[in-house]
DRENTI-32179 format. One record per residue (C-alpha): x, y, z. Coordinates in steps of 0.2 Angstrom, whole numbers, padded with zeros to 4 digits, always signed. Layout:
# DRENTI-32179
XYZ...
***
This chain:
# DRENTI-32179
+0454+0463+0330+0470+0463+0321+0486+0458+0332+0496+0474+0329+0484+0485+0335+0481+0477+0353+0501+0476+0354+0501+0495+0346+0491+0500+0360+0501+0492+0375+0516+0499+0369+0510+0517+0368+0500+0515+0384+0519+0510+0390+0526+0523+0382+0517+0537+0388+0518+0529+0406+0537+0529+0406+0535+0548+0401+0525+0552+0413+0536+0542+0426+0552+0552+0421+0544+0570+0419+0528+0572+0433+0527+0571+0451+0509+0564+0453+0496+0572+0463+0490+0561+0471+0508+0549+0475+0509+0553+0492+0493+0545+0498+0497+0530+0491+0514+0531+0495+0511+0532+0512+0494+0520+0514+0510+0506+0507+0519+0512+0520+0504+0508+0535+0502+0492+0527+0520+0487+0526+0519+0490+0542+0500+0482+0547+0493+0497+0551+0475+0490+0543+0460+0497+0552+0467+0515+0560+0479+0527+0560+0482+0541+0573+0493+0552+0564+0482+0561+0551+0466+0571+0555+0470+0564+0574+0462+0548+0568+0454+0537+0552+0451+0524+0544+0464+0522+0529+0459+0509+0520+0440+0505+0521+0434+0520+0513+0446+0521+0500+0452+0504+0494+0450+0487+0501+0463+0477+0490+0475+0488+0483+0487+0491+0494+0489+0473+0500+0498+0473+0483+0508+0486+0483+0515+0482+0497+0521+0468+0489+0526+0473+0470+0526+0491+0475+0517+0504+0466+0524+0509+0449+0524+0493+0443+0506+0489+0449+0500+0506+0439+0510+0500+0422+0504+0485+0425+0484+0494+0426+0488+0506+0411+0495+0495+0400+0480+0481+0405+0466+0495+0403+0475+0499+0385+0473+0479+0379+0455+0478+0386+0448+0493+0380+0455+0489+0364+0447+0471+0363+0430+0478+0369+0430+0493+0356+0437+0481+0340+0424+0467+0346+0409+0479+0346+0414+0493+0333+0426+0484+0322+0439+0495+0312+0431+0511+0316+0440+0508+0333+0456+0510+0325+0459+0529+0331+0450+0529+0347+0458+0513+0353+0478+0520+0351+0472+0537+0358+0467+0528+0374+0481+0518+0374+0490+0536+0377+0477+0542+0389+0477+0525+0399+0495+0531+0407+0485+0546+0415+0486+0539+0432+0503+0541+0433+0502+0560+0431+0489+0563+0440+0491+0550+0454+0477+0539+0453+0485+0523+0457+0472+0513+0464+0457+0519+0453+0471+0514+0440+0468+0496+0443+0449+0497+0449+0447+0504+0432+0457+0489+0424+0447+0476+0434+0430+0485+0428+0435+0486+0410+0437+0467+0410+0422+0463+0421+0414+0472+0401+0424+0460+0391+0418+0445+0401+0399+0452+0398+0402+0454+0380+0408+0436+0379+0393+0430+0389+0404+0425+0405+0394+0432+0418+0403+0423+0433+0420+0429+0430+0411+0447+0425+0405+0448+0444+0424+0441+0450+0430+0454+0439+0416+0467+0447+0420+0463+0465+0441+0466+0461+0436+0483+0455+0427+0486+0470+0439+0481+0479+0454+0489+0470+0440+0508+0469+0423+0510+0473+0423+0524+0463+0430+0513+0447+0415+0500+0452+0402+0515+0448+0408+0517+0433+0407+0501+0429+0389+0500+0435+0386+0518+0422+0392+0507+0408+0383+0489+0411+0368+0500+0411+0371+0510+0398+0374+0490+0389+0358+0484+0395+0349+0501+0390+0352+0496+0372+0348+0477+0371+0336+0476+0386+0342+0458+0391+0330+0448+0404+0340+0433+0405+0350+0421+0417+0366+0431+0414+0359+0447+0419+0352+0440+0433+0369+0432+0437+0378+0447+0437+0364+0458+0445+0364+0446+0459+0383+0446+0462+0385+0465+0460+0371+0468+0472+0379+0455+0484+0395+0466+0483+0386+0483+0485+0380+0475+0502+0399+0470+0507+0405+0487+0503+0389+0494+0511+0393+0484+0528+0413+0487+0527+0408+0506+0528+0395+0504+0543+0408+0497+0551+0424+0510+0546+0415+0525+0541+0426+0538+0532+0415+0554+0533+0418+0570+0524+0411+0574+0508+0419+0579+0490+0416+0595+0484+0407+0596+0467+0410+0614+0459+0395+0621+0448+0407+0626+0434+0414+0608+0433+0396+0599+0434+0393+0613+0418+0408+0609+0409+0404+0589+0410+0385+0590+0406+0387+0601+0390+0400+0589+0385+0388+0575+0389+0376+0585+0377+0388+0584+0363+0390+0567+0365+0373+0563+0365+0371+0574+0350+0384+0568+0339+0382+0550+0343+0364+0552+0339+0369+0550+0319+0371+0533+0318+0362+0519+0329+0378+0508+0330+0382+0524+0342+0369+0521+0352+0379+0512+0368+0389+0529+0366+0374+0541+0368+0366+0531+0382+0384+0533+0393+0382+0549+0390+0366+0553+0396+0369+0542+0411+0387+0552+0415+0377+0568+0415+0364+0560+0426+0373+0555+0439+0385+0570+0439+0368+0580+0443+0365+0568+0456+0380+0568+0464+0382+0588+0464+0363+0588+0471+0368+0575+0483+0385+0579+0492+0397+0564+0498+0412+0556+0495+0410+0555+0475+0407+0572+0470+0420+0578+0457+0428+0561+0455+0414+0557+0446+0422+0567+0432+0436+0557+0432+0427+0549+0416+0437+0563+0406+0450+0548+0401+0438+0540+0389+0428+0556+0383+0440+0561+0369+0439+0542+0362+0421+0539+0362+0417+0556+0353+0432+0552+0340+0423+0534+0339+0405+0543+0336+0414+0553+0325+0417+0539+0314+0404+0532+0315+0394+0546+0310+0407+0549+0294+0409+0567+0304+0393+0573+0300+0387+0586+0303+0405+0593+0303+0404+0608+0314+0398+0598+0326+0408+0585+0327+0422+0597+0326+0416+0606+0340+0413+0591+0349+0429+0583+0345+0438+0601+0352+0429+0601+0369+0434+0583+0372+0453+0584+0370+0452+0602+0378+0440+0592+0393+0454+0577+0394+0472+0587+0394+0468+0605+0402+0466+0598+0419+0483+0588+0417+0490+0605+0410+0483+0613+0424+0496+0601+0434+0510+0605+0424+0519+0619+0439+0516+0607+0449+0527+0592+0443+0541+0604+0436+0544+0609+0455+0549+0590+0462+0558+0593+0477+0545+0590+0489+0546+0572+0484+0563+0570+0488+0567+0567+0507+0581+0578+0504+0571+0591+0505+0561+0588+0522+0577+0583+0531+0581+0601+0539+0564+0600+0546+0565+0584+0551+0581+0587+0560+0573+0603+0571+0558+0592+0575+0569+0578+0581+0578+0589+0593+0561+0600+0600+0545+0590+0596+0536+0578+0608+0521+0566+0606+0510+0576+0615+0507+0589+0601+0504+0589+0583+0511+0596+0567+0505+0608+0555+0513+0610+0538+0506+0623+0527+0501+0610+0513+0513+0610+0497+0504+0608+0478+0506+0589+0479+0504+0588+0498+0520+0577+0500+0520+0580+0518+0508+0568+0519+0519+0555+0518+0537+0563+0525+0530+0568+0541+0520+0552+0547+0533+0542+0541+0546+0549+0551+0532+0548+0565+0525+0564+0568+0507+0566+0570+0499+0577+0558+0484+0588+0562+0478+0584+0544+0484+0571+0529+0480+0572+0511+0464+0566+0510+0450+0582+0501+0436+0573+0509+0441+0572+0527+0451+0590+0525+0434+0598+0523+0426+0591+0534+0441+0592+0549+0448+0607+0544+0433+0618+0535+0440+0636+0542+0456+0634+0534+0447+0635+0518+0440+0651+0520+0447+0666+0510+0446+0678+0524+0452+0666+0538+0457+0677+0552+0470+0676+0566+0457+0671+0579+0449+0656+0570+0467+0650+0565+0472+0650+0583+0458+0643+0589+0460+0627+0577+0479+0625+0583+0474+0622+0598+0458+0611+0593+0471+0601+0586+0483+0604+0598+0498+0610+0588+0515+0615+0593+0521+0619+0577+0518+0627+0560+0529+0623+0547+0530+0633+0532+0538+0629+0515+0546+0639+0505+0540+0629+0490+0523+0629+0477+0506+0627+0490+0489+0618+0487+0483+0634+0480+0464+0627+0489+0467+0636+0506+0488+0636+0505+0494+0654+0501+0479+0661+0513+0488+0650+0528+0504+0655+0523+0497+0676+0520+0492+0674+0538+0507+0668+0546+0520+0679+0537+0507+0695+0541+0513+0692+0560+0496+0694+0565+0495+0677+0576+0507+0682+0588+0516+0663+0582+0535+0664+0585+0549+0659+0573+0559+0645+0578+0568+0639+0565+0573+0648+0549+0581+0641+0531+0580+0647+0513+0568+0633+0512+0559+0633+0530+0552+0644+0543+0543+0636+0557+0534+0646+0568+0531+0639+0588+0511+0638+0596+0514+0649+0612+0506+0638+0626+0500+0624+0614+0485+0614+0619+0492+0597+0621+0483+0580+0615+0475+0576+0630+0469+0589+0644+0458+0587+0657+0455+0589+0679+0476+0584+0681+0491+0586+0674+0491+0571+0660+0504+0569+0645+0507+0557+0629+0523+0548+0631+0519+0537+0614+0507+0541+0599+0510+0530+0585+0499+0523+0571+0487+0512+0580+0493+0515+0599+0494+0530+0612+0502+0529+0629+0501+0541+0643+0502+0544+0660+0489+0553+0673+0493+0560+0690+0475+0557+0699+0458+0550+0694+0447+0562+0684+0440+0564+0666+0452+0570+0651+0449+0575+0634+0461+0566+0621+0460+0574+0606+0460+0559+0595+0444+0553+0586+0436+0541+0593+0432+0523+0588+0423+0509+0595+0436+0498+0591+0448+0506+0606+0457+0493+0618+0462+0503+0635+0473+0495+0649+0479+0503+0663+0470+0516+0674+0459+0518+0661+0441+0515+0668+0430+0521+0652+0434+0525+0637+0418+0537+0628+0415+0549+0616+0414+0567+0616+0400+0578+0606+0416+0586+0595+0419+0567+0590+0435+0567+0603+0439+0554+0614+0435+0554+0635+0445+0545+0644+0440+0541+0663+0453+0536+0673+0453+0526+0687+0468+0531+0696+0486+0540+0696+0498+0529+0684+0500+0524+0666+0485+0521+0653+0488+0511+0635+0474+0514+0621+0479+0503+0605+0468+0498+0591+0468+0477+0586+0483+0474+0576+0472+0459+0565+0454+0456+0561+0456+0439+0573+0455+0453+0586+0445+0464+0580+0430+0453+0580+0437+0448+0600+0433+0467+0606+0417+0472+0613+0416+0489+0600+0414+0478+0587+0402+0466+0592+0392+0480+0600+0392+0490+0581+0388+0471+0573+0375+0467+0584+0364+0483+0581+0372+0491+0595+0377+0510+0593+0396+0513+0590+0395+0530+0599+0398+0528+0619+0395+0541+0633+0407+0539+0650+0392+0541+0663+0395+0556+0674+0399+0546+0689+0408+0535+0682+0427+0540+0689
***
């Protein structure tokens, strides 16, 4: 391919990143913001303060922010854009020659879509997949599975993708040979570590999959299919096509963690049509032309669609978190939670744990359905709300004067300014009003008087006045470590924690702090062994 179009398409793929890095406020920035933060810190297998529990890494991303940490993450999602620009470019030119030329500088553009939207680690999953193709075309296979398992590593959901395109490859040529057995054999074996990593840190919940966005991506699938039907070097083109529409079908059918991410193809839509487009001589015009229309419109009307939400910053900035921050510090304890009406870009998120205060939810779709379903409904009703406070055991509401996750935000905040859960404002600013739980539920309850004294990322510690059982409302996991009066540790029906305590005095619960000791406690080699991770406190056991 000629020189001064792989450098053309790093430097537009650099340009529209430092656009987007001096205009937008990602969606998506705080997660990753604060999973750096847990690993700056080594909080690796669990953290106590979102959704009163999870796993933050194992479901989401194994490698990537082992690196952030270290180079941090703007440079880390240049790094993946421009890298995506340069490879993308050399597979394109090598297959399609100079009808690549357009199609290769448009996604040099788009590849700096993570950082509007946030996709950070998929950013470098989709790098790492889009080399493991230019190894295949070249006939590497071993270094096309290394390159696999680091886009695993860095997105399982960038590793699908790749898996869509390699078949799509094989579709076409129908290959039987040692390199396909090669990298069968490696991606298989990676499947089965991801697959294991997952029995063992199960993330749960399920990404919604709307009807009108599964129409929007098969009709565009059709398009594709039709258009690149014209001419038979399109064929790779017409195959991804058909397999995108597949497994959006699938994965709408089929609900689980994928659901609509597995749209978040959209960046590479607009240049393949464009490149069947040439390749067809754009023919039949109207088409093509209407082809080409619904592509662009599919890649930039959700990033339009984000545009209120990036011109309205000051959620990022710790500035503006501070007055809350400071009435917190002066009337909060660690033996309730938090509840912030969630802004647009859910930056408190990342504010709030940071400072230390346990969240009753995070920023995590998934696991906000599934912990938190009621506060998605449109008519939620005073009742439901309270009773879900105390479920979580929340002392205060915090609501910002600021642009909301419009999924579930202004129906939270309609409720709480119509005065009809009987919540009390504590604090109010041009900018804040936070309301106080009357007689808040506290983390844990049970036959005495109990209380937290610590809840942090990985450890609780409390004390209990006599011997009996107590519900802690934090999410149990095998993996617990208990010392002190703690006789039991077990799992409720709710997925809560039961604590048995042995005696009147002071309990510690942590989590291992490494993997060394990890594989030391009895939860793991229970779950390993075949075991079940769920335990029961006998009734009699006090």
């Amino acid at each position: 391919m000629p020189r001064r179009e792989l450098v053309l398409s790093g430097a537009l793929a650099l340009l529209a990143g430092a656009i987007c890095v001096a205009i937008a406020s990602p969606e998506d920035a705080p997660v990753h913001l604060y999973r750096t933060f847990l690993v700056d810190r080594g909080t690796l297998l669990w953290d106590n303060l979102w959704y009163a529990g999870h796993y933050p890494l194992a479901g989401y991303s194994l490698l990537y922010y082992f690196v952030a940490a270290v180079v941090g993450n703007l440079p880390l999602v240049f790094a993946g854009a421009v890298l995506s620009a340069l490879l993308f470019a050399l597979i394109v030119f090598r297959q399609w020659g100079d009808a690549a030329r357009w199609p290769v500088r448009i996604f040099g553009l788009l590849s700096a879509a993570p950082m509007f939207t946030g996709l950070y680690s998929y950013s470098l999953g989709f790098a790492a997949a889009l080399a493991a193709v230019w190894a295949v075309q070249r006939h590497r296979s071993v270094l096309a599975v290394v390159f696999a398992v680091a886009a695993l590593g860095f997105s399982p959901l960038a590793f699908l993708f790749l898996g869509l395109v390699l078949t799509s490859l094989w579709f076409v040529h129908r290959p039987l040979n040692r390199s396909v057995l090669v990298i069968a054999t490696g991606l298989t074996a990676a499947i089965a570590i991801e697959g294991s990593v997952l029995a063992l840190f199960p993330s749960g919940g399920t990404y919604p999959f709307h009807w009108a966005d599964l129409l929007c991506l098969v009709t565009l699938s059709a398009l594709g299919y039709r258009v690149s039907q014209g001419d038979e070097r399109a064929r790779p083109i017409a195959i991804f096509f058909v397999l995108w529409a597949v497994g959006a079908i699938v994965f709408w059918l089929i609900p689980g963690a994928v659901g609509d991410n597995w749209a978040r193809l959209r960046g590479v839509v607009f240049p393949l049509m464009l490149l069947s487009a040439v390749l067809v001589r754009f023919r039949p015009r109207r088409l093509v032309l209407a082809s080409l229309a619904a592509a662009l419109a599919y890649n930039l009307v959700p990033y339009a669609l984000q545009v209120p939400n990036w011109l309205n910053d000051r959620p990022a900035k710790s500035s503006y978190w501070a007055p809350a921050l400071t009435y917190l510090a002066a009337h909060a304890d660690a033996a309730h939670r938090i509840e912030v009406v969630p802004t647009a870009d859910h930056w408190e998120s990342y504010w709030m744990p940071k400072a230390g205060y346990a969240l009753a939810r995070g920023w995590y779709r998934q696991l906000d359905k599934q912990v938190s379903p009621v506060l998605y409904d449109s008519d939620l009703s005073a009742t439901e709300y309270l009773h879900w406070l105390h479920e979580m055991a929340v002392a205060y509401v915090l609501l910002p004067a600021t642009r909301l996750d419009q999924n579930g935000g202004p129906s939270e905040r309609a409720l709480l300014l119509s005065g009809k859960t009987g919540l009390r404002v504590a604090y109010q600013t041009s900018t804040w009003t936070i309301y106080a739980v009357p007689h808040p539920s506290g983390i844990i309850q049970g036959d005495s008087a109990a209380t937290l004294t610590r809840l942090g990322h990985q450890t609780i510690a409390g004390t209990a006045s006599a011997a009996g059982r107590y519900l802690l409302r934090v999410r149990y996991t095998p993996y617990w470590v208990a010392s002190g009066t703690i006789r039991c540790v077990g799992e409720r029906a709710d997925g809560m924690t039961e604590l048995v305590i042995a005696r009147p005095g002071r309990f510690t619960l942590s989590i291992p702090s490494n993997l060394e000791k990890l594989l030391a406690t009895p939860g793991f080699a229970a779950v390993v062994g075949g075991g079940t991770r769920h335990r029961a406190c006998a009734r009699a056991e006090r």
